[in-house]
N, C-alpha and C positions, 0 to 999 in steps of 0.2 A: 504494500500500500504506500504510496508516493503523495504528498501532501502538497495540495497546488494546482495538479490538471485538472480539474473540478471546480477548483473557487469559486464560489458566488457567491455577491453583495446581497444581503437580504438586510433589511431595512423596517424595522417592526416600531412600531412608537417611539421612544427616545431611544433605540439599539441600532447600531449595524453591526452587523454580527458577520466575518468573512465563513461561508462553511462549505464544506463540501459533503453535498448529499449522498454522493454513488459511495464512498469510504463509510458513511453515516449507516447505510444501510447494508453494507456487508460486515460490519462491527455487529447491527443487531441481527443479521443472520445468522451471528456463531451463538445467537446466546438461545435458552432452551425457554427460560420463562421471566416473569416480570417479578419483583420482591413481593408484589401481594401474594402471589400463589408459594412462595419459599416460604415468608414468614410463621403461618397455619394460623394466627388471632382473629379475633373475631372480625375486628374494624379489617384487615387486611382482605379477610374473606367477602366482607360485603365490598368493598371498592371494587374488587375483582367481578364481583357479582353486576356490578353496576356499571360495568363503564360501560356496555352498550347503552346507557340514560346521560351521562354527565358532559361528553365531551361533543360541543356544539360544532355542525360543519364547517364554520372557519377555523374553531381548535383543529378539527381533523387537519384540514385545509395546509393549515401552519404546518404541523408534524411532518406529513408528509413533505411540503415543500422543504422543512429542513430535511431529509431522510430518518425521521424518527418514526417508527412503529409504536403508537398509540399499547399494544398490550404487553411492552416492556420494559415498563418503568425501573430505574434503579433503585426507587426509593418511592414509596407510598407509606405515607405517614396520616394517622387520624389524629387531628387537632386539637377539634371540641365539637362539643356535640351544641347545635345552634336550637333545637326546641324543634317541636312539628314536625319531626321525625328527618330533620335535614342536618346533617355534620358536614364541619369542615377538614379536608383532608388538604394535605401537597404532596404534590407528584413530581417526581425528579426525574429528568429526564439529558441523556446525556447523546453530544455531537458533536463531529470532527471540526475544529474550527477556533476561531479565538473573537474574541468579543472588540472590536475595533474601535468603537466608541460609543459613551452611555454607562453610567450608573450601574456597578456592580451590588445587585441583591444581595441583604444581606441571609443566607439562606434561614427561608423560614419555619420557625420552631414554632411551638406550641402558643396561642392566644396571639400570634404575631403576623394575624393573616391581612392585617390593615398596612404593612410595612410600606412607607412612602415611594420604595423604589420599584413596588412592583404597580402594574399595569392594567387597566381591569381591559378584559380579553371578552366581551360578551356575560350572556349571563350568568351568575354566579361564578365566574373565573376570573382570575388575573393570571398576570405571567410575570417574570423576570430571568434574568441570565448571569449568573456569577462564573467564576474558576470552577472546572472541576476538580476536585480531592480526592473523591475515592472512587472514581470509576471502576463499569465492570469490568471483568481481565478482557474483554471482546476488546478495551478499548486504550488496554494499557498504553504506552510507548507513543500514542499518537497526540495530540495535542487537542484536547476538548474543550467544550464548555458546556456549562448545565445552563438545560431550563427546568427552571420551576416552573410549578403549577398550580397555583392555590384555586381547590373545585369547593362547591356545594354539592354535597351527593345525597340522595336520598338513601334512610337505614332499610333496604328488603330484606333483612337478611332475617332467618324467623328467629335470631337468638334475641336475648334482650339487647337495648339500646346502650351503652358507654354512659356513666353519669354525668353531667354537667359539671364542665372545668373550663377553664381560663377566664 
């Protein structure tokens, strides 16, 4: 994999971000699943259960254009649980490429889905872009960036619901 014959400027709200899609997508061809389905918890299970509901066709839209496969997240994290049966999660999502210019997210933790540097992306989403840190091994050696993803997801899952935090 050779970093460069592929570049493209992609230009998302205050980001441009240089990436290369064709590397982006043979990075997620080597990997087998997403962290929801690794992790086995409950909140991990219902995201996984849901994402055919949460991710709007310009999220698709985006993903794709960056070479990001939607059900391989590196990190799906449950947040807080919002009431009415709706929780917030992030989703981490990682691509060959370096962030060129724009405001590095700060990646976001728990109760910290309002963070000023991320982006609201349609309904119930925002997005931002920081360094990647732990990428998956699919992506070692090459030079990433994460996107985030802060979703509102609905709980289907039939177990009980996460208590109220943050």
């Amino acid at each position: 994999m050779c970093f460069d014959e592929g570049m493209r400027l992609i230009e998302l709200r205050k980001w441009s971000v240089r990436c290369e899609p064709e590397l982006t997508r043979e990075a997620y061809a080597l990997m087998d699943s997403g962290s929801a389905e690794t992790c086995g918890c409950e909140a991990c299970f219902n995201f996984a259960a849901s994402r055919h509901l949460i991710y709007t066709p310009e999220m698709l839209e985006l993903l794709d254009l960056l070479g990001i496969d939607p059900l391989l997240e590196a990190e799906a994290r449950h947040d807080v649980r919002l009431g009415g049966g709706r929780h917030g999660y992030t989703a981490c999502f990682y691509l060959v490429g370096e962030i060129a210019s724009g405001p590095l997210t700060p990646v976001a933790r728990a109760g910290a889905r309002t963070a000023p540097s991320l982006e609201a992306a349609g309904e119930g989403s925002s997005v931002g872009f920081c360094t990647g840190d732990d990428p998956p091994d699919a992506f070692r050696g090459l030079p990433v960036v994460c996107l985030e993803v802060s979703l509102t997801v609905p709980w289907i899952s039939n177990a009980p619901e996460p208590g109220l935090t943050g």
